[in-house]
N, C-alpha and C positions, 0 to 999 in steps of 0.2 A: 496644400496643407497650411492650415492659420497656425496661431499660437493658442488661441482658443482651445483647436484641436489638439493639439500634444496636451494644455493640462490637463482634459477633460481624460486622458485615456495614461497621465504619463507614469499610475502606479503600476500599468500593465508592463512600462519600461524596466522601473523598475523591481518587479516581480520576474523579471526576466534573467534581471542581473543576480538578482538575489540567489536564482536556481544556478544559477553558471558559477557565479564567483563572490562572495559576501564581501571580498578586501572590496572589489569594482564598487559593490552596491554601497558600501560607505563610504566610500571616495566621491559619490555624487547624489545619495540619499535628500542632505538637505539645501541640495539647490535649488537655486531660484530661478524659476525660466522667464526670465525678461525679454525678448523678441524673438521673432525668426523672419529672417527678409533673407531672399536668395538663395537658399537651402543652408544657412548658416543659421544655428542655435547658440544665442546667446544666453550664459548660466550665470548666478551672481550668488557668491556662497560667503556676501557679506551677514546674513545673519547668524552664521557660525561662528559670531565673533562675539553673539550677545551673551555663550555662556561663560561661570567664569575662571573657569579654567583653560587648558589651548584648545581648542578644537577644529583649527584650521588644517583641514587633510589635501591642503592643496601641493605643498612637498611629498605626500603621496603618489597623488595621482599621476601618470604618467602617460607615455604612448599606448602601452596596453590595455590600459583601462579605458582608455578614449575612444580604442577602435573596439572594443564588447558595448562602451555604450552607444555605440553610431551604428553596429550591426543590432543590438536590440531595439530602437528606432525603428533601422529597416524593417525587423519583422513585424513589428507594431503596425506602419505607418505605410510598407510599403516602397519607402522613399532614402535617396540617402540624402545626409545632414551633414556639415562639419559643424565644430563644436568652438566655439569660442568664451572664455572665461573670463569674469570680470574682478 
């Protein structure tokens, strides 16, 4: 799997999340997929910073929400992923 690949398909992710859980799906909605090398996805949710008020959901996010988006992957992609945040 590229990184190509994830953007090319990654509203299928998350349309995934969105059916299971809406908190998941805006805890990682407006991330930004910056690499993947060794089944690690790197996310970068510095443009959530550009509105102006807070919208940094990253004191949200937690362990649960990390393994819904690493099982919606799998069913996407096939493949497992960890998730690394920037």
């Amino acid at each position: 799997m590229q990184l190509s690949e994830i953007k090319a398909r990654w509203n299928e992710v998350l349309d995934l999340l969105l059916m299971e859980d809406r908190i998941t799906w805006l805890a990682f909605f407006d991330a930004r997929l910056v690499s993947y090398e060794n089944h690690q996805l790197t996310l970068d949710f510095a443009d959530s910073q550009k509105f102006a008020g807070p919208h940094d959901f990253k004191a949200t996010r937690n362990p649960d929400h990390t393994a819904k988006l690493v099982a919606a992957i799998k069913r996407v992609f096939g493949e497992d992923a960890s998730i690394i945040e920037q």
